[in-house]
Backbone as CSV, one residue per row, in Angstrom:
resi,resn,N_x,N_y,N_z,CA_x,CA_y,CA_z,C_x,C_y,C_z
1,UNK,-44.396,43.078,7.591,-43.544,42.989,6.396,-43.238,41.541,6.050
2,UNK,-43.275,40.577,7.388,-42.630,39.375,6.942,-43.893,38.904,6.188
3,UNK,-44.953,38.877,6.471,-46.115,38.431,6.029,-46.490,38.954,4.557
4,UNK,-46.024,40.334,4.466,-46.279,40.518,2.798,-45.224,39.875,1.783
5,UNK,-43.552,39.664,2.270,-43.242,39.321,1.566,-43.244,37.425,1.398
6,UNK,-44.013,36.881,2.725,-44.053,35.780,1.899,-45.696,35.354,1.413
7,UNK,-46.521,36.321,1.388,-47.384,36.471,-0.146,-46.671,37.242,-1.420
8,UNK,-46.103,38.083,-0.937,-45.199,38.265,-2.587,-44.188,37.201,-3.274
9,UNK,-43.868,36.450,-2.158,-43.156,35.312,-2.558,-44.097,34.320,-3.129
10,UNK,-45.135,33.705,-2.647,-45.825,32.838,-3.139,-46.623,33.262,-4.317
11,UNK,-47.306,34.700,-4.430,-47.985,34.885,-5.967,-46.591,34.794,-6.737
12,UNK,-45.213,35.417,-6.442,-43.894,35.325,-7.838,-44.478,33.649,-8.447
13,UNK,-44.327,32.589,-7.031,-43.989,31.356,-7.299,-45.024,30.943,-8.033
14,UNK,-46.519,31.404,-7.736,-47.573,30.768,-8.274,-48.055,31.536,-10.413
15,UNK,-47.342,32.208,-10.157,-47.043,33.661,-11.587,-45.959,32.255,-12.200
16,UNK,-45.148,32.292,-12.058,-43.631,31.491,-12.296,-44.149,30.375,-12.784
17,UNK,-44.668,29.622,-12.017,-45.479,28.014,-11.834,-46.235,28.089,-13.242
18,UNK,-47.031,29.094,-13.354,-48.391,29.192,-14.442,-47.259,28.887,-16.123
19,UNK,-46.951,30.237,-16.112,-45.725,30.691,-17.219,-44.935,29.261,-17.135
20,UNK,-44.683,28.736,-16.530,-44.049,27.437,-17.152,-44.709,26.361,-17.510
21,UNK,-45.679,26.029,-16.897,-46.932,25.724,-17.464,-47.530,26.168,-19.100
22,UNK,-47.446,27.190,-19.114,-47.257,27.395,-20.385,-46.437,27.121,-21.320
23,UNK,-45.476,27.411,-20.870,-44.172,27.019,-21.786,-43.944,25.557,-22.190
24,UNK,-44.316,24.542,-21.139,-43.744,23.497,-21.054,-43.861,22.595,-22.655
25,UNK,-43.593,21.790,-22.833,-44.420,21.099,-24.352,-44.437,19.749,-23.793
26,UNK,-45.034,18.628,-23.494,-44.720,17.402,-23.457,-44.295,16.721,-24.004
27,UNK,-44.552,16.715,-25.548,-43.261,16.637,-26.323,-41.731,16.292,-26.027
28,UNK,-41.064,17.751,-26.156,-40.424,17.869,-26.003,-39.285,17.503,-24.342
29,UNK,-40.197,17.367,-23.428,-40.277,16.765,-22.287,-39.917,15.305,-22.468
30,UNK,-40.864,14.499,-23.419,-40.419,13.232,-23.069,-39.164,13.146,-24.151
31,UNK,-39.323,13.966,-25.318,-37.822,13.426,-25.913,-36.421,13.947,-25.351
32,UNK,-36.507,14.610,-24.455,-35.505,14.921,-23.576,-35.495,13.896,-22.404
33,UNK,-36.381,13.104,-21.825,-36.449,12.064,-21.335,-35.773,10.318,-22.013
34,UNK,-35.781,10.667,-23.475,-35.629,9.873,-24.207,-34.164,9.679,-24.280
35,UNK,-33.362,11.167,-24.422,-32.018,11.428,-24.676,-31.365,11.070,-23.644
36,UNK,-31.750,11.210,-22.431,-31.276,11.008,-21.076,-31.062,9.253,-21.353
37,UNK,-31.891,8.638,-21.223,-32.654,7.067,-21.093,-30.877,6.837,-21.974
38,UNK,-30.592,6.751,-23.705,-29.939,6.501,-24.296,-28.632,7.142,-23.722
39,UNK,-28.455,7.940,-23.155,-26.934,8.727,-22.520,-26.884,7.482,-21.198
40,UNK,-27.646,7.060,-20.730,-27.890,5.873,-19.566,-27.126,4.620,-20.398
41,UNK,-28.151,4.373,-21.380,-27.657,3.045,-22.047,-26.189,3.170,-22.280
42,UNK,-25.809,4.183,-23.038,-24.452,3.849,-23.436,-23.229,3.975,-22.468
43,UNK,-24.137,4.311,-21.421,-22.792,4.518,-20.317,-22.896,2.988,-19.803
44,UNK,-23.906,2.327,-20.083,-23.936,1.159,-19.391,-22.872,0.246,-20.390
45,UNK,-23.222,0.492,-21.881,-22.304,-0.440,-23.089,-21.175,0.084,-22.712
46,UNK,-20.620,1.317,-22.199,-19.153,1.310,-22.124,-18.758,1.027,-21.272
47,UNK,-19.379,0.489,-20.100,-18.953,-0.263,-19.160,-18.646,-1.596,-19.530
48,UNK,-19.913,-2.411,-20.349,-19.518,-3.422,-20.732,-18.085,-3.540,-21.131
49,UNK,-18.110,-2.531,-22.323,-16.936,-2.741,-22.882,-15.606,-2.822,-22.264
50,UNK,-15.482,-1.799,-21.119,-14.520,-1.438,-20.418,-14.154,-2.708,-19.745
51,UNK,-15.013,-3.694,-18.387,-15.242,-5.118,-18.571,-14.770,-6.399,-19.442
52,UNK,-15.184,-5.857,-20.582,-14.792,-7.280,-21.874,-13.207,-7.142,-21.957
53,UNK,-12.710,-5.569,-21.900,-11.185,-4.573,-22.288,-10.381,-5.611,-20.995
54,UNK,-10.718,-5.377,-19.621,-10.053,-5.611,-18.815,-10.061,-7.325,-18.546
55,UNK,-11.361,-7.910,-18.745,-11.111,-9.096,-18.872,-10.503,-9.958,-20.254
56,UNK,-10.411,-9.257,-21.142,-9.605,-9.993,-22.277,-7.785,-9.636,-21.969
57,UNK,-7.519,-8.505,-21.509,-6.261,-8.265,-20.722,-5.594,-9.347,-19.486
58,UNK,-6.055,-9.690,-18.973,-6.527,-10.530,-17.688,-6.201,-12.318,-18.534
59,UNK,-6.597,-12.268,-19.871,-6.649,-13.673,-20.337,-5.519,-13.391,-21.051
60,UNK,-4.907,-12.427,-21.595,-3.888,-12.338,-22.110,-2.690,-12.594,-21.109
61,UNK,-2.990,-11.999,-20.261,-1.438,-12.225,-19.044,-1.272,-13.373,-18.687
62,UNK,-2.992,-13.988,-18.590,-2.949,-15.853,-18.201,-2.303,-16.801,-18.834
63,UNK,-2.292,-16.377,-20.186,-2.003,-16.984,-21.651,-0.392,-17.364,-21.325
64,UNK,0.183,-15.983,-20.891,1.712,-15.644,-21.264,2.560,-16.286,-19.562
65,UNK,1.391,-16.386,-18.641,1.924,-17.199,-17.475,1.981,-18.046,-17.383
66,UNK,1.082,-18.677,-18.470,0.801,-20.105,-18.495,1.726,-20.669,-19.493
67,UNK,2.146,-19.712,-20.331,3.418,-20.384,-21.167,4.900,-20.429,-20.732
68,UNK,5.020,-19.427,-19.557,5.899,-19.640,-18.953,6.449,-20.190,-17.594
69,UNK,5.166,-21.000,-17.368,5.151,-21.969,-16.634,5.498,-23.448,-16.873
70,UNK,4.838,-23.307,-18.421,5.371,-24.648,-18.999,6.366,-24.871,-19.120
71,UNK,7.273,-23.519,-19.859,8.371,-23.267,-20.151,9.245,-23.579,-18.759
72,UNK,9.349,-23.475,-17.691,9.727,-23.820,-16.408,9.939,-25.116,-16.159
73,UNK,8.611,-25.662,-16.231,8.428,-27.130,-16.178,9.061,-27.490,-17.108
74,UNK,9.266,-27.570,-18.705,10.023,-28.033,-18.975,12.134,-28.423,-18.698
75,UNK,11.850,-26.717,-18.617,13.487,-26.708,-18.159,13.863,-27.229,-17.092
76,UNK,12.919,-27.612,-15.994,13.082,-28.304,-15.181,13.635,-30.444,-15.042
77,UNK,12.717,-30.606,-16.019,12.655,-31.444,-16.530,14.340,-31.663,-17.406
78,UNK,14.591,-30.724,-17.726,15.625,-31.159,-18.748,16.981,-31.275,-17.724
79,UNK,16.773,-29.851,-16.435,18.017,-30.074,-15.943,18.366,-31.336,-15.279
80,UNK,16.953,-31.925,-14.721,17.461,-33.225,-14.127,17.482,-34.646,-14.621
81,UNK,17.228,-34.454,-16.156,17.781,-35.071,-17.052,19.637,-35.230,-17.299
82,UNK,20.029,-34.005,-16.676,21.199,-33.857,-17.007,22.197,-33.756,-15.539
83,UNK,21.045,-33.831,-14.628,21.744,-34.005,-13.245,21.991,-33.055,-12.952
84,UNK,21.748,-31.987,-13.156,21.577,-30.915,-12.310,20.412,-30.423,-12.077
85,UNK,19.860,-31.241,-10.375,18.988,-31.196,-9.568,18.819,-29.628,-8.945
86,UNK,20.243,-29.099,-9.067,19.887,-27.626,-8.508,19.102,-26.596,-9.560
87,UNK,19.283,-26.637,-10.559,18.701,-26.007,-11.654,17.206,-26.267,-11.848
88,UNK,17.003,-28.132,-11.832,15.783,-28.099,-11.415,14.774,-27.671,-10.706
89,UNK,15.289,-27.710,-9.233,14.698,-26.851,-8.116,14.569,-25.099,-7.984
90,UNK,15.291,-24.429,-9.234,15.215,-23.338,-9.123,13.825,-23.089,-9.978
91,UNK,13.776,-23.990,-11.168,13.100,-24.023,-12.038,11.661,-24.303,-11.795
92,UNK,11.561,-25.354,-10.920,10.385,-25.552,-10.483,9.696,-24.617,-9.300
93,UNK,10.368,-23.980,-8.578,10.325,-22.561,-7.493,9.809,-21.417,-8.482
94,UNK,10.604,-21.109,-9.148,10.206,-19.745,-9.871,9.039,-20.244,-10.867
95,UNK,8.632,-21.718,-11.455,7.237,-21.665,-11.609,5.980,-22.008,-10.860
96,UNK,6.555,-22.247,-9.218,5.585,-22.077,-8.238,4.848,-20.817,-8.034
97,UNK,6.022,-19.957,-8.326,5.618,-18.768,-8.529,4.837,-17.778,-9.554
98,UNK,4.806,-18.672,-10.609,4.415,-18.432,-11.627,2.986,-18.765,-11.426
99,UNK,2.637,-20.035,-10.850,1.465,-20.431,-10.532,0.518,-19.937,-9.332
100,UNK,1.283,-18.957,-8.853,0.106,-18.132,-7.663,-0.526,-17.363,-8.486
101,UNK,0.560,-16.396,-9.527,0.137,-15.340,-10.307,-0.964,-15.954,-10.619
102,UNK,-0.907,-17.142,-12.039,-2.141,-17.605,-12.581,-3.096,-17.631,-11.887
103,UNK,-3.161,-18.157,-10.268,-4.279,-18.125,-9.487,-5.132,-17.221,-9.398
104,UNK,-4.362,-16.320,-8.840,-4.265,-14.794,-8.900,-5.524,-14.410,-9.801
105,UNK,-4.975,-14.227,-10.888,-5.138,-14.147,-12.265,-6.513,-14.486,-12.984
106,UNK,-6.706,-16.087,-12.443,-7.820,-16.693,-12.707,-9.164,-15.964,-11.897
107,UNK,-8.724,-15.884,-10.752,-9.510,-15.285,-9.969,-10.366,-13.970,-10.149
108,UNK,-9.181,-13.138,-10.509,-9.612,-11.601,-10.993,-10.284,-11.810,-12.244
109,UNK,-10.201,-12.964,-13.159,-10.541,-12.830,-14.548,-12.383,-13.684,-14.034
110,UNK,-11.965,-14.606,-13.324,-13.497,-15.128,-12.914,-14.608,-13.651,-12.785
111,UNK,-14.122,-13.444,-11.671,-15.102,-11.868,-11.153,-15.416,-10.894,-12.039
112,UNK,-14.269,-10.201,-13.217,-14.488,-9.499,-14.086,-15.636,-10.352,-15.403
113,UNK,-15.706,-11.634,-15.264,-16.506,-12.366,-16.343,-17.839,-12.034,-15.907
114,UNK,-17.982,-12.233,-14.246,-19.133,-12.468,-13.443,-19.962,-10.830,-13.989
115,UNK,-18.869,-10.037,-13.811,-19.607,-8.514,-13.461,-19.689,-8.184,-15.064
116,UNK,-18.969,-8.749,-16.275,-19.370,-8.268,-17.257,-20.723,-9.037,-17.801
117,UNK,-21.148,-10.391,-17.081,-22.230,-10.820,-17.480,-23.573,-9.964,-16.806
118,UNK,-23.326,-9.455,-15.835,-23.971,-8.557,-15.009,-24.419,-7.402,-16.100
119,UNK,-23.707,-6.521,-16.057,-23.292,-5.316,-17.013,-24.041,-5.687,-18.419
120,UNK,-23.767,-6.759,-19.001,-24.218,-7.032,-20.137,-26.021,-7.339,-20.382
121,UNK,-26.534,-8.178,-18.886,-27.788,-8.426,-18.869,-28.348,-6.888,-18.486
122,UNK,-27.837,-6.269,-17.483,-28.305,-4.792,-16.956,-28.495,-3.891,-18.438
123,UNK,-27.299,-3.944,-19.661,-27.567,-3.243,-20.750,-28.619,-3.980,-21.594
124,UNK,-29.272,-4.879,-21.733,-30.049,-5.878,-22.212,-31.303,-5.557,-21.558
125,UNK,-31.241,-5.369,-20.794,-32.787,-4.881,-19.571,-33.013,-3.627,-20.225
126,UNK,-32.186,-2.664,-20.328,-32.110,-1.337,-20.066,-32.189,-0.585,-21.774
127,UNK,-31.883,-1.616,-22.570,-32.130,-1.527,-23.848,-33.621,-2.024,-24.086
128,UNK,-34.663,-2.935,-23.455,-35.559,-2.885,-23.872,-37.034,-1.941,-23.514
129,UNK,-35.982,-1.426,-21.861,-36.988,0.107,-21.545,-36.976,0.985,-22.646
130,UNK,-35.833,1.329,-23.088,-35.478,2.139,-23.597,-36.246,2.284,-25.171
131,UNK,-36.402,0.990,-25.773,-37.469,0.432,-26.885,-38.810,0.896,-26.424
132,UNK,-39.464,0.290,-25.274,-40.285,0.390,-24.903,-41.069,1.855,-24.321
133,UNK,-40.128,2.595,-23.959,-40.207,3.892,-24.111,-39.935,5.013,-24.586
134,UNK,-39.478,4.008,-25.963,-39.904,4.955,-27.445,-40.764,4.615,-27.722
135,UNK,-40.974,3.853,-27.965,-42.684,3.752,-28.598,-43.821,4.186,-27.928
136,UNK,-43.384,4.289,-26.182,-44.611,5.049,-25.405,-44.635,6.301,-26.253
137,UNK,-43.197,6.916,-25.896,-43.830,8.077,-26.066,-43.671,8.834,-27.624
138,UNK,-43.710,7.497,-28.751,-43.571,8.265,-30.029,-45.465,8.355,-29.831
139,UNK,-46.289,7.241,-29.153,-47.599,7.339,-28.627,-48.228,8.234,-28.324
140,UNK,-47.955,9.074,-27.447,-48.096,9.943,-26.804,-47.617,11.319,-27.037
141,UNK,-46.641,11.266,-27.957,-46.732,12.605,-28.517,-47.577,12.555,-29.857
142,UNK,-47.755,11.712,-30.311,-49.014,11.667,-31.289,-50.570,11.476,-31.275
143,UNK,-50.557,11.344,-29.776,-51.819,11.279,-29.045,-52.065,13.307,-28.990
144,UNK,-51.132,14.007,-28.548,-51.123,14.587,-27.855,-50.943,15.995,-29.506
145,UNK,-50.399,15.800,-30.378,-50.217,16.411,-31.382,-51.846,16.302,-31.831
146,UNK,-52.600,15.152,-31.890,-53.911,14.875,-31.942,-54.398,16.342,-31.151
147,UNK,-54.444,15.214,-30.159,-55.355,16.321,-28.955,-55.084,17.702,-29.494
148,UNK,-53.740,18.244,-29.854,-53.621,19.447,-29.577,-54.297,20.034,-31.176
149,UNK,-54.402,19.459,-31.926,-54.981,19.906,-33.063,-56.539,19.917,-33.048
150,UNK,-56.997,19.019,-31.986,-58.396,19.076,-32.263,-58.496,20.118,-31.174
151,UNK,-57.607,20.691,-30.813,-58.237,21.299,-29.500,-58.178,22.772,-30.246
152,UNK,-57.253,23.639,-31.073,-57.611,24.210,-31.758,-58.286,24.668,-33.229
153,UNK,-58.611,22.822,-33.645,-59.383,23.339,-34.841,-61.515,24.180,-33.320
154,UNK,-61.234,23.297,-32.395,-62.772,23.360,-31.162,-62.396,24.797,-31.293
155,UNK,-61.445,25.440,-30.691,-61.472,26.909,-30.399,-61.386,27.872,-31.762
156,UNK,-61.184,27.289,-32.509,-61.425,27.953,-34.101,-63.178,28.225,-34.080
157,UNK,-63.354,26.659,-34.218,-64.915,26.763,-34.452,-65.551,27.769,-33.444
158,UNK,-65.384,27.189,-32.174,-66.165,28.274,-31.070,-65.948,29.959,-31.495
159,UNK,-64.544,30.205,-31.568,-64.459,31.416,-31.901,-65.569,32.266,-32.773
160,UNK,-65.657,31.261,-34.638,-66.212,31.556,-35.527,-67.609,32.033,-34.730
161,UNK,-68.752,30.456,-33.647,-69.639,30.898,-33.431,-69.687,32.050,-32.469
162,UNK,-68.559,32.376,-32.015,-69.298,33.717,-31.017,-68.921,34.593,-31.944
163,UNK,-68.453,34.559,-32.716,-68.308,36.092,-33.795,-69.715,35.849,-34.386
164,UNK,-70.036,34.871,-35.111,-71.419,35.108,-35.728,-72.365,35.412,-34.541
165,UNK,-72.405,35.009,-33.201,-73.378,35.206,-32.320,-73.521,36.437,-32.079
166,UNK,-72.159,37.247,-32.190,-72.389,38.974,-31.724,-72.709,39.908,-33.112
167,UNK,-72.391,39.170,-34.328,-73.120,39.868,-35.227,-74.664,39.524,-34.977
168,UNK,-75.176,38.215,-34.939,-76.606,38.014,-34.695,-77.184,38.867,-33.972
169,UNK,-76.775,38.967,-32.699,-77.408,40.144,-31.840,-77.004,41.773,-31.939
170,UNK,-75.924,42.018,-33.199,-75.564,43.410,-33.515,-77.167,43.364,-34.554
171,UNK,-77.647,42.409,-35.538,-78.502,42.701,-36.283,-79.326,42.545,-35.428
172,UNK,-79.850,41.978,-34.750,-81.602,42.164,-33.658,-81.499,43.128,-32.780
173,UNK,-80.123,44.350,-32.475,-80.359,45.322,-31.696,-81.123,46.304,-33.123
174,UNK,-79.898,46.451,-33.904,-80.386,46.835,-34.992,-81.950,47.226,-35.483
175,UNK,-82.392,45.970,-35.767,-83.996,45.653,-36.243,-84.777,46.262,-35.037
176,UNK,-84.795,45.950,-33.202,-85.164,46.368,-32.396,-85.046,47.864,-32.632
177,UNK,-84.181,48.691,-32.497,-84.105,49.775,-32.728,-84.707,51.153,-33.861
178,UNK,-84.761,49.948,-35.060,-85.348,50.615,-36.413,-86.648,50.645,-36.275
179,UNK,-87.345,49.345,-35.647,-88.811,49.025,-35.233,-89.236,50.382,-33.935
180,UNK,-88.371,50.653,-33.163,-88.877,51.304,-32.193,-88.878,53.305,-32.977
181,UNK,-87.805,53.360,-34.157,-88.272,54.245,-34.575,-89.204,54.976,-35.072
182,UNK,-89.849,53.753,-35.726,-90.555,53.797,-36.838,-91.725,53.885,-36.051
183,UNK,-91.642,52.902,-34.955,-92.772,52.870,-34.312,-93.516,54.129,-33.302
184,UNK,-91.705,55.084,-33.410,-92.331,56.500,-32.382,-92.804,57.897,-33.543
185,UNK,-91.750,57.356,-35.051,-92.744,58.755,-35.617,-93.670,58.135,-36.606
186,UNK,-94.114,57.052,-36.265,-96.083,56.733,-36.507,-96.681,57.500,-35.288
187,UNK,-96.075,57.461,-34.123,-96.745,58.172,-32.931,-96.857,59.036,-33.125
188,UNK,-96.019,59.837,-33.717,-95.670,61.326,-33.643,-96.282,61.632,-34.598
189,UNK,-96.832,61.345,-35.859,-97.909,61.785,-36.846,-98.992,61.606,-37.006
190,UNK,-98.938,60.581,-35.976,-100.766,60.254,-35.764,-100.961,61.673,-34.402
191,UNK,-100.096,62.056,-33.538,-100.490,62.965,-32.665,-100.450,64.277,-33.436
192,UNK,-99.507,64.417,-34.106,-99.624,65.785,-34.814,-100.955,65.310,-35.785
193,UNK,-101.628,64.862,-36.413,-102.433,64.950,-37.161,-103.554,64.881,-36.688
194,UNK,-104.023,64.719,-35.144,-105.098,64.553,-34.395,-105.247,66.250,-33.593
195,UNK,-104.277,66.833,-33.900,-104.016,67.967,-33.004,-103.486,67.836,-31.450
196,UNK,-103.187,66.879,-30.934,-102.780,66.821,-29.788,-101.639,67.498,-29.470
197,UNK,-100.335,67.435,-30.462,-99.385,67.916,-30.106,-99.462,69.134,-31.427
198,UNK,-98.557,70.277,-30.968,-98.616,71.794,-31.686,-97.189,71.252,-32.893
199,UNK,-97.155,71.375,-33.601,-96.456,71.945,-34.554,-95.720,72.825,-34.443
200,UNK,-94.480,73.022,-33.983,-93.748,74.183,-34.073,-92.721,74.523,-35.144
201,UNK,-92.975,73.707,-35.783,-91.796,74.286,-37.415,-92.665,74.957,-38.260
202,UNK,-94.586,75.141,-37.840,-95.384,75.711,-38.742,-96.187,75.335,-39.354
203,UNK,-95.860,73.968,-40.207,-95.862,73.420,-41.312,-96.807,71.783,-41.142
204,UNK,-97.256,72.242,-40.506,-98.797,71.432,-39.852,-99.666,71.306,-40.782
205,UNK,-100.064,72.290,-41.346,-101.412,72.393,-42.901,-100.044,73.054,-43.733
206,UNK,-100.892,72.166,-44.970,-99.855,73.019,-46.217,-100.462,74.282,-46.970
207,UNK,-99.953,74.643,-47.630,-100.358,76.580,-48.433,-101.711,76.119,-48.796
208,UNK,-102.160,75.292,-49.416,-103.673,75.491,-49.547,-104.744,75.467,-48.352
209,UNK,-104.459,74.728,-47.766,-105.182,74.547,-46.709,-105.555,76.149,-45.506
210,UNK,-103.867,76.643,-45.687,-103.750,77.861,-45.131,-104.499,78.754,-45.758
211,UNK,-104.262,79.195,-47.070,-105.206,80.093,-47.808,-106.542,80.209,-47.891
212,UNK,-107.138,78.933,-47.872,-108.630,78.350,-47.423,-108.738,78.743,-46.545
213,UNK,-108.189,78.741,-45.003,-108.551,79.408,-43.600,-108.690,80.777,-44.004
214,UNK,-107.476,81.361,-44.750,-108.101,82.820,-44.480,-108.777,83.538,-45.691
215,UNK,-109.305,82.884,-46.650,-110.380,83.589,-47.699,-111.536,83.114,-46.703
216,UNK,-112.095,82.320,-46.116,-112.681,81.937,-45.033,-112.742,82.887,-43.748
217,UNK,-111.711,83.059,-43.248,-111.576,84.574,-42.227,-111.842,85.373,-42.479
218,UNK,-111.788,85.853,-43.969,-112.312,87.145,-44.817,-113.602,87.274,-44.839
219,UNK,-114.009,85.899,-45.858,-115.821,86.296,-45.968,-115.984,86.282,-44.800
220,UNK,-115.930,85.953,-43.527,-116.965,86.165,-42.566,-116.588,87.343,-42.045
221,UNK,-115.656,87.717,-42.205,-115.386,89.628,-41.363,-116.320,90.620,-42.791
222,UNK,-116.015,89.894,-43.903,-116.895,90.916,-44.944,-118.633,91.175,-45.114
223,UNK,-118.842,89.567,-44.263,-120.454,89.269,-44.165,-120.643,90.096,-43.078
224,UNK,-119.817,89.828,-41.721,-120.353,90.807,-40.768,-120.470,92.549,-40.842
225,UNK,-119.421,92.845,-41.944,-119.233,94.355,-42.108,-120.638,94.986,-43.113
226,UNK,-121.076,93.855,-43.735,-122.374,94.307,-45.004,-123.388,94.143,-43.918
227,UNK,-123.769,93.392,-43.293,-125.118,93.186,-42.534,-124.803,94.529,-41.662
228,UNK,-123.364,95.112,-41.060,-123.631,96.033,-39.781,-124.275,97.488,-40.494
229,UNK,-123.721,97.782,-42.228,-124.228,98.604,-42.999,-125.396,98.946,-43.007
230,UNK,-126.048,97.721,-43.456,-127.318,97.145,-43.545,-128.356,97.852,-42.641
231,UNK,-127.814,97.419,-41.393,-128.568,97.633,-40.313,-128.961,99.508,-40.110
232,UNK,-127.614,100.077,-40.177,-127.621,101.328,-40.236,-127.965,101.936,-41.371
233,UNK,-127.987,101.772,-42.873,-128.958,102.190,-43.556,-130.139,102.070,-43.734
234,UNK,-130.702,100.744,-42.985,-132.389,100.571,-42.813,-132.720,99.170,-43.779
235,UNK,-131.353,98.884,-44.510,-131.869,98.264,-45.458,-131.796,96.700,-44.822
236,UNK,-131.888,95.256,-45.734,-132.449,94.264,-45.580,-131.003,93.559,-45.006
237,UNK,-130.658,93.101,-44.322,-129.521,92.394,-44.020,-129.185,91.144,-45.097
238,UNK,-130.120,90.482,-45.735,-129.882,89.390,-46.605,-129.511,90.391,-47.892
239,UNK,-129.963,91.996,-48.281,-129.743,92.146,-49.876,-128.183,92.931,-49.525
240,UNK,-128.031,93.204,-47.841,-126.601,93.592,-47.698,-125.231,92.775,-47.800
241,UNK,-126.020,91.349,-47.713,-125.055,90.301,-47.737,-124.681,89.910,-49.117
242,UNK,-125.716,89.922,-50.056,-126.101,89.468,-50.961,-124.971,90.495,-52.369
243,UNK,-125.435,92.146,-51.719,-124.390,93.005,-52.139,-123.120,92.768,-52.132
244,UNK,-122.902,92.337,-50.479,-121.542,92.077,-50.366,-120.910,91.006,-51.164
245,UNK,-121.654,89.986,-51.186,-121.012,88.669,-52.044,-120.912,89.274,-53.711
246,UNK,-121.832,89.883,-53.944,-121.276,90.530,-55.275,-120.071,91.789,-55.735
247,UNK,-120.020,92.449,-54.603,-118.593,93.315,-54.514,-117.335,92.641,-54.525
248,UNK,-117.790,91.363,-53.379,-117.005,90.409,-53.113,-116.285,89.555,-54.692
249,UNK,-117.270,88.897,-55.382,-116.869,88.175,-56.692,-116.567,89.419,-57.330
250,UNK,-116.594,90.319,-57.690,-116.112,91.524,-58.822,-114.533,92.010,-58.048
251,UNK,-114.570,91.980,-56.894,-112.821,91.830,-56.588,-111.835,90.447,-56.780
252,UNK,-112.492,90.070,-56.423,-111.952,88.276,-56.831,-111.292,88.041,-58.590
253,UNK,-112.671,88.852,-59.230,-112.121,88.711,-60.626,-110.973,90.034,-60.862
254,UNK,-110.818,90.745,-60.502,-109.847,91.696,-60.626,-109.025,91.342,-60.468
255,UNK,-108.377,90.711,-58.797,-107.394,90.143,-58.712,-106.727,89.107,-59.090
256,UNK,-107.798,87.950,-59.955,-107.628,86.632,-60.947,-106.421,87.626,-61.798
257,UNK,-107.247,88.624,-62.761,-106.745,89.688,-63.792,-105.282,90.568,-63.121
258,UNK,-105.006,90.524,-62.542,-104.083,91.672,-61.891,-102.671,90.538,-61.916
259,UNK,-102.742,89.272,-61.038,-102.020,88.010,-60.994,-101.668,87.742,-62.555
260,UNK,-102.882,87.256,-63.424,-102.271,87.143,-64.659,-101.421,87.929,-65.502
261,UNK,-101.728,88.976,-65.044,-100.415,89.920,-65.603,-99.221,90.307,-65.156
């Protein structure tokens, strides 16, 4: 059992395999390849973007640390203008502090520049596959729209010639066949007309021919019946025949006369 079902498994798979094979279109294959490629690209541009978003954020906070650093430094400046050194020192502390942030700041904004130049060349790469494999395959499906048209105008044509080829040989069974008829009742009338073969519908000699046999069957049973007379009256066998042929024509004309009426 295990053995049949993994041949029933492998003809499903190799049945399955074919049928999709069929189905498949290349076509449609690579422009679904195509859609993918561009769903790629733009995830790559919104990264960029996301990148440019977080590093222009990043320069904005720098902007506003850096103004309030100055702002520090100045007030610093002013308190000990005015002698109060303690104000100064607070002033200049809390923009020490101000100045890690910026560090900070600078730092994270360096790296986010680094990775959006990254991001930006990677979408730049990835935009010219993407060119480049449109035009393969606007290629190739027009290669292939080709192919596929010449491939059924070929099976058109072939078709046409095996239809004319099986009429060709429907007409030479044809002709073979009519020839072999023709050719068996020439046989068959040259044998019936030689006498070899019998006639059984009758109709072998036509009515004259028949009637000729037996006015023919007649005179000679009538010649033999005048000569046997002949013999037994003493008389001449030629003036008994001779009689007879004249009894003979004087019935002949009677019955001409009997018909006409």
């Amino acid at each position: 059992m295990s053995g049949v079902m993994k041949r029933m498994g492998m003809i499903f798979r190799a049945k399955a395999n074919k049928a999709l094979d069929r189905a498949e279109d290349p076509r449609e294959t690579l422009d679904y390849s195509y859609q993918k490629q561009l769903e790629l690209l733009q995830k790559v541009r919104r990264g960029v973007a996301d990148v440019a978003t977080s590093r222009k954020r990043l320069e904005l906070q720098l902007n506003q640390l850096q103004g309030q650093s100055a702002k520090l430094e100045d007030q610093g400046r002013k308190a000990l203008a005015l002698g109060r050194e303690d104000l100064a020192r607070e002033a200049l502390s809390r923009r020490a502090a101000l100045q890690q942030q910026v560090t900070d700041l600078e730092t994270q904004h360096q790296t986010l520049q680094g990775e959006e130049e990254k991001l930006t060349l990677a979408a730049q790469r990835l935009q010219a596959k993407v060119d480049a494999f449109r035009t393969r395959k606007e290629t190739i499906k027009a290669t292939y729209t080709a192919a596929q048209a010449q491939t059924r105008i070929g099976e058109a044509f072939s078709g046409i010639s095996e239809e004319m080829g099986d009429v060709g040989m429907a007409i030479q069974r044809a002709e073979d066949k009519t020839a072999q008829l023709q050719a068996r009742a020439g046989a068959i009338d040259e044998l019936l007309a030689s006498g070899a073969l019998d006639d059984q519908s009758g109709m072998a000699k036509d009515d004259i021919a028949a009637e000729l046999d037996r006015i023919s069957g007649g005179t000679d049973v009538e010649l033999e019946l005048q000569r046997m007379k002949a013999e037994l009256a003493g008389g001449s066998p030629q003036q008994a025949i001779e009689g007879g042929k004249t009894d003979e024509s004087q019935q002949s004309r009677t019955q001409h006369k009997f018909d006409k009426q």
